[in-house]
N, C-alpha and C positions, 0 to 999 in steps of 0.2 A: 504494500500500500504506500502510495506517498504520503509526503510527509507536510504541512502546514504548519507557521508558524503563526498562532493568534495571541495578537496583542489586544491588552483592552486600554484603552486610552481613555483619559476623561477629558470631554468635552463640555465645560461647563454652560460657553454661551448653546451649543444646538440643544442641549436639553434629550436626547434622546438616541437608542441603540441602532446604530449601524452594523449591518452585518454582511450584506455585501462587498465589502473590502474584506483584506486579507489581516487590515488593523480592523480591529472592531472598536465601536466607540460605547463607553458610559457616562453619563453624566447627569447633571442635576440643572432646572432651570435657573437660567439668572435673570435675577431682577431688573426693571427697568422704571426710570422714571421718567410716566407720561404727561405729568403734568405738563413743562415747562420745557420739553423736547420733542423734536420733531422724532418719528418713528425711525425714517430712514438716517436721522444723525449716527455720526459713530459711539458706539455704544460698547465701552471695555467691560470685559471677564475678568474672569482670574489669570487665564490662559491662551485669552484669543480674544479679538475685534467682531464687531459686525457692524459693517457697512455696506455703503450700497455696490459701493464697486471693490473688487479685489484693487491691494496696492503694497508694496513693500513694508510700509507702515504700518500695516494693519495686521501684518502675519507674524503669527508666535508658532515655535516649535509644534509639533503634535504630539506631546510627551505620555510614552508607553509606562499602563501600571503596572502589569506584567504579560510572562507570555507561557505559551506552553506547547509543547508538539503536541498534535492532532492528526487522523487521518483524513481530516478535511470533509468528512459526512455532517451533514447538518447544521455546520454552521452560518453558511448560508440563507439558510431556509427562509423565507415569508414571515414564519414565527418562530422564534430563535426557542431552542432550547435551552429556556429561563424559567424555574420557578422559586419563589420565596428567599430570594437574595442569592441565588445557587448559577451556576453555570453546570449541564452536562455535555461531558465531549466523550468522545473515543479516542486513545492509542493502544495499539497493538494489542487488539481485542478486548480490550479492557474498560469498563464505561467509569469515567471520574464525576465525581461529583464537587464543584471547586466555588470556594468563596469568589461573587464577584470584587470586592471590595480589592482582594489582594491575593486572588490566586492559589488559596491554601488548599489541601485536600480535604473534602470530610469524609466521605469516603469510595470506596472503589467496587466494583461488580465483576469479574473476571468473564470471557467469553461472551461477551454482550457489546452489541453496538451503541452507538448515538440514538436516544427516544425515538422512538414515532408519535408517543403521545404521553404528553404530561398533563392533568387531570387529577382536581383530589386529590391530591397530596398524594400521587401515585404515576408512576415512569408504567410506561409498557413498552418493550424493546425487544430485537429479533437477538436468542440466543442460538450459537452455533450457527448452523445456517437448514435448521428445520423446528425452531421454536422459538413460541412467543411468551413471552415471560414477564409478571406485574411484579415492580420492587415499588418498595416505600421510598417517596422521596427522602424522607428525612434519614432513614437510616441504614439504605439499601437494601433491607431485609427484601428475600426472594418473600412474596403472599401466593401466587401459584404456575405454572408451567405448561404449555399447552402445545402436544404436534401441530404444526398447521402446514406441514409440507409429509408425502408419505418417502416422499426422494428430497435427500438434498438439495437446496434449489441454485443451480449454478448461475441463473441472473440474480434473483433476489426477491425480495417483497417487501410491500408497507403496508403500514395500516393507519387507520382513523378511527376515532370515535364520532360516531352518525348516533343522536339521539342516547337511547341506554343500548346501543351495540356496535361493537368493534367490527368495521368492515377487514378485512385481511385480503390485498391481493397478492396472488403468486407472478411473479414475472413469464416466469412456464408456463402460465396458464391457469387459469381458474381462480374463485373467488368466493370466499364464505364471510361469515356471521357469525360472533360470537361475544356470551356473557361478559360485561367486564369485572363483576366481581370474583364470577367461577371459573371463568375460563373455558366452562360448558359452549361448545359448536353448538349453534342455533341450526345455521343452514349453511348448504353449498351450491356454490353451480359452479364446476368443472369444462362449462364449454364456452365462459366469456375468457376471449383471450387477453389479456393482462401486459404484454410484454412494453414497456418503458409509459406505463399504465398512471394514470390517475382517478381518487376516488373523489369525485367533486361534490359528494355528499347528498341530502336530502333536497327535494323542489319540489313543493305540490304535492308531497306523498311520493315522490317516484325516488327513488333511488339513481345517480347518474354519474357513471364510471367511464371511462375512455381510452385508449390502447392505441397502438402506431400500427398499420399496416405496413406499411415499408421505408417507416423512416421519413415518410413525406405527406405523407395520407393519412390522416386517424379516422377511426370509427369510435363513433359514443353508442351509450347502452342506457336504455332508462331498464330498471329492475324493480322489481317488489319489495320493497324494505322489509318483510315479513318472512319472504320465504327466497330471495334470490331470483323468482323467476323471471326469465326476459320478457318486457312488455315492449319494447320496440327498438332500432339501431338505424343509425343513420352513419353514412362518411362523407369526406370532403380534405381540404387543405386547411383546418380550424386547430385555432388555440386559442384557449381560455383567458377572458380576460375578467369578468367579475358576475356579479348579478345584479340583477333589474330587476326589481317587482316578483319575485321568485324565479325568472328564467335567467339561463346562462346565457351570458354575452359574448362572444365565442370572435375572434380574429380569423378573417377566411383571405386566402389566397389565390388569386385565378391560377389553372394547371397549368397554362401557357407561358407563364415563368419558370417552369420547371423544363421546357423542351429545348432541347439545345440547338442553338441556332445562331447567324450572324446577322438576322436580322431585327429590330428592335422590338419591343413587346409596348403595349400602350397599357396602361392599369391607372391603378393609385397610390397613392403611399398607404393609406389605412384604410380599410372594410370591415364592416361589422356587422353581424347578426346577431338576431334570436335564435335560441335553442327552445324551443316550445317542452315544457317538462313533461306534459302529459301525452303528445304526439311526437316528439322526436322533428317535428319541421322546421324547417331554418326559415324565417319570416324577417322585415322590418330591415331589410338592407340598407348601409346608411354609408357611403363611399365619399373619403376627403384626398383631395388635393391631385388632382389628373397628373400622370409622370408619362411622359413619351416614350419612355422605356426601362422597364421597371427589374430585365433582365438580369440586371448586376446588385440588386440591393437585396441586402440579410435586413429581413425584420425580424425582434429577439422578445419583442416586450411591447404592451398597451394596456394601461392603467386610466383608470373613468377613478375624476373627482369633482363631483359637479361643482361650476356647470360645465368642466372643461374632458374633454378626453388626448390622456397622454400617450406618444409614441417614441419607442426605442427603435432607430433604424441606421444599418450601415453598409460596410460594405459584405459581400457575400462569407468572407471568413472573418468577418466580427473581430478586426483587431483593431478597430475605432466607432464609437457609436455615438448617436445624438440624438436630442431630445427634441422632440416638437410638438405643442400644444394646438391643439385645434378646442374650439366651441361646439362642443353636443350639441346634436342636432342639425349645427348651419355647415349642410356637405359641400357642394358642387362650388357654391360662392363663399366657402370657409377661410378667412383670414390667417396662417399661419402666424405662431409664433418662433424663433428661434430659440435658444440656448448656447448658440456656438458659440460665444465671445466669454464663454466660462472655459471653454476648453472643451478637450473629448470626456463620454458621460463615464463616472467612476463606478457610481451605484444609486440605487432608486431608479424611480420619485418611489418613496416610501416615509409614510408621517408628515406628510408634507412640506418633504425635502427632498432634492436632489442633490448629488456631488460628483464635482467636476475636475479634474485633471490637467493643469496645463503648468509646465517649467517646474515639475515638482513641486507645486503648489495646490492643494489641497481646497473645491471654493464647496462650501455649504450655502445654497442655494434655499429662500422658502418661497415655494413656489407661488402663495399667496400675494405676497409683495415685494419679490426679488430682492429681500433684505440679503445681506451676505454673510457668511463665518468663514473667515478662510486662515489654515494653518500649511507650517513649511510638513513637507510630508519627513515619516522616519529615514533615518540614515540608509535604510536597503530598497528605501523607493515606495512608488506606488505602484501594489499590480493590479 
């Protein structure tokens, strides 16, 4: 497994945990006074500026609290594995359980990965690689053990908690249900294929999972939250971007980006659908910013904050990416925003912030009113 080095840094002016960087940030809000200052004035931390524009002046080191090797599983993730002042990570099979404050151990779990799900004062993680396994958070204690592979699983599996039951998918294939106090298998179905698979959770009663067919295609599944059974499947070039009103809001791609050729492809930069929960149809097309040819661009990420919806787009191997904001709802005649004059995008928008990359400068963006936080990055860089 490789190897990850996460820092946790405090950031006291953004107030909030980054985990898309390979430094992670913690911190604490700072105070501001609105009386008799302008919002956008600069406005000192303990450790950093926020102003409107990055500037020499305004950058303080990014100073690391500590760090610790990792295999790099989950720290990332949408929701960090965090609960009750705790950090959990994995190295070398082994799940830690570590003060954020300062990195200490409290304690450790041998043969066990990075959470899938922390809940109730309770972790459930894949042990070995054919069991699911509930410890206490507080004291790692194993509470019960459960096969949920009858083979080894050489891709892998996750799990969620949906309501009062652990969904569990097999990457191989298949997909069951089960108790989370007992451990007890509710149900299976063995013929939804799972492989680099997402459980997108409950909509309307329907249960709604989705899987890659070849890496460039997925198919979704609405299922029966009760028993697993398939109630309808849909495919296309779709990735999830949130929910609406209980339906998924799903990023679709035309196929014709996908065929190789020399000559140019006409599209957009962002499209979005309805995923209808109860019918499985893709409804309510909503297509921003017409591209002459849309042949060479990797899109990675699109995030809805009313009233605005965000995109991450670059080039096709994704070793620069950018942020642009469009207005929900206004497609064809939609005014763009940019982000580039922060630099290439680092991580987010998430919390309502993005960060940005440019001369080893580090810029904390809020997206609400382009206030700024910007730090010099650590000594080995930003990845």
């Amino acid at each position: 497994m490789s190897k990850t080095t996460l820092g946790l840094a405090l950031l006291l002016a953004a107030g909030l945990l980054t985990y898309g960087l390979v430094t992670a940030s913690h911190g604490a809000d700072s105070s501001q006074n609105s009386q008799n200052q302008d919002p956008k004035e600069v406005t000192e931390a303990a450790s950093a500026k926020i102003t409107p524009k990055p500037s020499q002046e305004a950058v303080k080191p990014l100073q690391i609290r500590w760090q610790a090797d990792t295999d790099g599983s989950g720290i990332y993730s949408e929701a960090p594995p965090v609960s009750d002042g705790r950090f959990f990570y994995s190295y070398n099979n082994t799940l830690n359980a570590a003060s954020l404050p300062s990195g200490s151990i409290a304690w450790t779990f041998e043969n066990a990965g990075t959470p899938e799900i922390i809940s109730d004062n309770a972790i459930y993680t894949i042990s070995g690689s054919d069991h699911l396994i509930k410890l206490s958070a507080d004291t790692g204690q194993q509470l019960w053990s459960t096969q949920v592979a009858k083979q080894p699983m050489e891709v892998g599996g996750h799990a969620r908690l949906t309501g009062r039951t652990i969904i569990f998918a097999n990457e191989s294939g298949g997909i069951a249900g089960y108790d989370p106090d007992t451990g007890r298998q509710l149900w299976s179905n063995p013929d939804i294929p799972m492989y680099a698979g997402t459980i997108h959770g409950e909509h309307e009663g329907v249960l709604i999972v989705s899987g890659t067919i070849d890496n460039i295609r997925s198919q979704y599944f609405g299922l029966d939250p009760a028993t697993g059974k398939q109630l309808w499947r849909t495919e296309g070039i779709l990735s999830p971007v949130t929910t609406y009103e209980d339906d998924l809001v799903l990023r679709e791609t035309a196929a014709e980006q996908y065929i190789p050729g020399d000559s140019p492809v006409a599209g957009h930069l962002l499209t979005l659908v309805r995923l209808d929960s109860a019918t499985g149809q893709l409804t309510g097309q909503e297509q921003y910013q017409p591209l002459a040819d849309v042949s060479l661009t990797g899109s990675s990420q699109a995030l809805i904050e009313q009233p605005y919806v965000y995109t991450v787009d670059g080039t096709l191997d994704q070793t620069e990416s950018r942020l642009t904001r469009f207005t929900l709802g206004q497609t064809e005649g939609s005014s763009a925003k940019s982000y580039d004059e922060y630099g290439a995008l680092a991580a987010g928008p998430t919390d309502g912030m993005a960060f940005f990359r440019q001369n080893n400068v580090l810029t904390g963006v809020h997206l609400a009113d382009d206030r700024t936080v910007t730090f010099t990055a650590p000594a080995n860089g930003i990845r």
